[in-house]
C-alpha positions as CSV (number, residue, x, y, z in Angstrom):
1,X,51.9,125.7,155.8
2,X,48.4,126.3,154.1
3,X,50.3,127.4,150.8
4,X,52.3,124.1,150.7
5,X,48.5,122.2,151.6
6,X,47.2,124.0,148.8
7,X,50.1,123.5,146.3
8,X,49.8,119.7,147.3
9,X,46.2,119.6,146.1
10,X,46.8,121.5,142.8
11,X,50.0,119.0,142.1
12,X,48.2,116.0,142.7
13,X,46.5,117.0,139.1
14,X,49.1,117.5,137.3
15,X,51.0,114.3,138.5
16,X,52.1,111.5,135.5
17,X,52.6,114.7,133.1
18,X,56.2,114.3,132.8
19,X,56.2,115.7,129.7
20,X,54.6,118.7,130.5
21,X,56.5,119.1,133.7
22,X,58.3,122.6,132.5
23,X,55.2,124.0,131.3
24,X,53.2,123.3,134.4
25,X,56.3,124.3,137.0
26,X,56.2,127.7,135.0
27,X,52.0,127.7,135.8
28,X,52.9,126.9,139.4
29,X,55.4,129.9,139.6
30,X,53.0,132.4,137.9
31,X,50.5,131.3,140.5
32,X,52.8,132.3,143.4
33,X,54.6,128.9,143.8
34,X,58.3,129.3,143.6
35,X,60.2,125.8,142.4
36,X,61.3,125.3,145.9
37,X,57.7,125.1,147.1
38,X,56.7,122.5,144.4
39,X,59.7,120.2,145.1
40,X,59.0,120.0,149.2
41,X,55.6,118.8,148.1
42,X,56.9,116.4,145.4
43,X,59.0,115.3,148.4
44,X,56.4,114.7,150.8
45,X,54.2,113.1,148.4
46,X,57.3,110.4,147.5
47,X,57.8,110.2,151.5
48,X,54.2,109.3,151.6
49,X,54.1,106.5,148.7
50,X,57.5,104.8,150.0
51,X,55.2,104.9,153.6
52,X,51.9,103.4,151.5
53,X,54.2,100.9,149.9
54,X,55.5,99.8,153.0
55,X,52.5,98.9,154.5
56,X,50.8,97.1,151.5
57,X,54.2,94.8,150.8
58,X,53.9,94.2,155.0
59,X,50.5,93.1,154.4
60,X,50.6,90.9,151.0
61,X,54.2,89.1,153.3
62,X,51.6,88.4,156.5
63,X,49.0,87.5,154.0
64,X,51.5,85.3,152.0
65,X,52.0,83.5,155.7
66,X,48.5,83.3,156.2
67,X,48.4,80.9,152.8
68,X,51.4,79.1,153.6
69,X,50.3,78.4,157.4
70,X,47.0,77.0,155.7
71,X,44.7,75.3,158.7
72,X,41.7,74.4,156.7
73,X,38.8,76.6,155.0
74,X,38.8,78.1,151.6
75,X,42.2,77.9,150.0
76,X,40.7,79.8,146.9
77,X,39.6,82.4,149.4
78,X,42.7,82.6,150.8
79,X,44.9,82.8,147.9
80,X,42.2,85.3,146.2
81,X,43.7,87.9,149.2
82,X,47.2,87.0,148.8
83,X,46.8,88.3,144.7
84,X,45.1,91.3,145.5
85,X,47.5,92.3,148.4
86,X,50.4,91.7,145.8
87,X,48.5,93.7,143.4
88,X,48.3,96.5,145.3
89,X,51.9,96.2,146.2
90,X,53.0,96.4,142.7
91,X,50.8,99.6,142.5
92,X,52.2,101.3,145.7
93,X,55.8,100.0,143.8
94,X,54.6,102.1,140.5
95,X,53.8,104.7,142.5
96,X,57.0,105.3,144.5
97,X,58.9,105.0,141.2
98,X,57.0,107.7,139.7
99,X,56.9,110.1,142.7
100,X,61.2,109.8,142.7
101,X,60.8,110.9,139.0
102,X,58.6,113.7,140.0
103,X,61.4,115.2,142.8
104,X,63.8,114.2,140.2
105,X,62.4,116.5,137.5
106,X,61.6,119.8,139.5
107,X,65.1,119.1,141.4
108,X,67.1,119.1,138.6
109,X,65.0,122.1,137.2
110,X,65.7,124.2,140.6
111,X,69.0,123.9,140.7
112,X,69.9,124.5,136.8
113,X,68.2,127.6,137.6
114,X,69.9,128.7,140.4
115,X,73.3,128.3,139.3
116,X,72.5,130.2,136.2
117,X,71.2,133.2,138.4
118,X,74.4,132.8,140.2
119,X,76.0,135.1,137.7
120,X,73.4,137.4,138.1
121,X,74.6,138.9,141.4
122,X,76.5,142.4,141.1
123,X,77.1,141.5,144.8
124,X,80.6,139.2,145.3
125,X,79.2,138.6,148.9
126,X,75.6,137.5,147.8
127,X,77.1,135.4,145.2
128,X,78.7,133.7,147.3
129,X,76.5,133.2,149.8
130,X,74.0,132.2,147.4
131,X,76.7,129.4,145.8
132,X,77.3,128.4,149.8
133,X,73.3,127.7,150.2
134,X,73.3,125.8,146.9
135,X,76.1,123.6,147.8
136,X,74.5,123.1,150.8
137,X,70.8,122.3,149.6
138,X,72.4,120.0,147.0
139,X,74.1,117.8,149.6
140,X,70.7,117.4,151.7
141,X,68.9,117.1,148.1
142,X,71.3,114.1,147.2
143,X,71.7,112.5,150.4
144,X,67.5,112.2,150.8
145,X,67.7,110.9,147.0
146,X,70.2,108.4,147.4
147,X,68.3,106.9,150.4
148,X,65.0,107.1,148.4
149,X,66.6,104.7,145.8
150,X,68.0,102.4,148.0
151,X,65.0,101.7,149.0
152,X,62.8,101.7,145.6
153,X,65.4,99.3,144.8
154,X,65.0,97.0,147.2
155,X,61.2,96.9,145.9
156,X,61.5,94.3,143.7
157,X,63.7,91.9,144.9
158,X,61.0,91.6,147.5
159,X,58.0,91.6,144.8
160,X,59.9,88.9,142.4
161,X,59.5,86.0,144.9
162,X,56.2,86.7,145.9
163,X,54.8,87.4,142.2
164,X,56.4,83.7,141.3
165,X,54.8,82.2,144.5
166,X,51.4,83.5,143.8
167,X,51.7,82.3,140.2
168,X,52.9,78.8,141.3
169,X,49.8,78.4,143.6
170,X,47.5,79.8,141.1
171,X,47.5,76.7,139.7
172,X,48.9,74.2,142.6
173,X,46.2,75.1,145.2
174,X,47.0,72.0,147.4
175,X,48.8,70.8,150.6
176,X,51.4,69.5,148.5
177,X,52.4,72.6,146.9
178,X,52.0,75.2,149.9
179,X,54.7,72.2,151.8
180,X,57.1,73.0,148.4
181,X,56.6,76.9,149.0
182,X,57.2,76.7,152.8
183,X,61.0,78.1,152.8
184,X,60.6,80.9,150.6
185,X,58.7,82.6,153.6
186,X,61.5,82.7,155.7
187,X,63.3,84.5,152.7
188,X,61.3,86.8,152.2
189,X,60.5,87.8,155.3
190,X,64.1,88.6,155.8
191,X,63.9,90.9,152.6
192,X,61.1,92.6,153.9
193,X,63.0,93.4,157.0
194,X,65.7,95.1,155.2
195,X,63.3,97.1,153.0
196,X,61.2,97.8,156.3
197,X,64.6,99.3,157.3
198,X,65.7,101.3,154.9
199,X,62.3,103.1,154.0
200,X,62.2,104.1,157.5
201,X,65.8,105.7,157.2
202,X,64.7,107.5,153.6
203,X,61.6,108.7,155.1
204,X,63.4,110.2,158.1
205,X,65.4,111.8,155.2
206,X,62.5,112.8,153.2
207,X,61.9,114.6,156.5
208,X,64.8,116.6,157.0
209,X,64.8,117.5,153.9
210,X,61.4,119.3,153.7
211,X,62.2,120.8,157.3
212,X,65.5,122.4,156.4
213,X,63.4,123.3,153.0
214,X,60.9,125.0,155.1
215,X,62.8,126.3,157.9
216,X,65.0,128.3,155.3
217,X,64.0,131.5,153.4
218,X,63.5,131.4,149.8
């Protein structure tokens, strides 16, 4: 546990150099930190921006019926908080995009490697065993990846109506035009529901995976 704290710390420095990404997983694994390792951190920290991105699109949909539910006081003010609550949703969108990258690259990286040192094995019975795990580990791996995307692409089906709402208003900041604006709440707030819900299921996936990860010797 205090190895995978520590490899979380170091990663979070090296995260956005794609390019790089072999060279630094060959740094991690001369520092003690086999490929494994770096991919249930690069997990957790995707599990963790899906978790931040669901909170801040949560909060720009309450603040968007906050604005459309306008009582009185300072529209500007209002619709001020709406743009930065969608601006930091598009960020915590960015962000998840980048972090399923991230698993993507090591992922792929981890398991070329392991099927090449397949035919290393002198051992029929290791071999196979070996082949059994990776089968195995790939399943989890792909099940946890599929549900990660589902839900990153639900992202901005959600962001799309809000970014054209908050652009309309920009310029309409009247009675008049939060009336015109009033249905696509109810839209969206479905939309949200259904990205609410499937989050929640890839970040119980993101969670088996880096338990079964853990749980399992190297």
């Amino acid at each position: 546990m205090v190895k995978l704290i520590g490899l979380a710390v170091i990663a979070s420095l090296f995260l956005g150099l794609t390019a790089c990404d072999t060279a630094y997983m060959a740094t991690m694994e001369k520092m003690g930190y086999a490929k494994r390792d770096i991919l249930s951190s690069r997990v957790k920290s995707a599990r963790n921006a899906q978790e931040d991105a669901k909170k801040e699109i949560q909060s720009a949909l309450e603040q968007f019926g906050k604005v459309v539910g306008y009582q009185g006081g300072d529209l500007e003010a209002t619709y001020k908080t709406l743009n930065s609550e969608l601006e930091n949703s598009e960020d915590s969108a960015e962000a998840v995009r980048k972090r399923i990258k991230d698993v993507e690259s090591v992922a792929d990286s981890l398991f070329a490697e392991w099927k090449t040192e397949l035919g290393q094995y002198s051992s029929a019975d290791l071999r196979r065993k070996s082949e059994e795990k990776l089968t195995q580990t790939k399943a989890r791996y792909n099940e946890m990846l599929g549900a990660m995307k589902k839900a990153e692409q639900r992202i901005d089906p959600v962001l799309k109506p809000l970014r054209d709402q908050v652009l309309y208003l920009k310029h309409n900041l009247n009675a008049r035009a939060l009336a015109a604006i009033k249905g696509e709440l109810v839209k969206v707030d479905a939309q949200v529901d259904q990205l609410v819900k499937d989050m929640n299921k890839s970040i119980a996936e993101a969670d088996k995976f880096i338990q079964s990860m853990e749980k399992e010797p190297a």
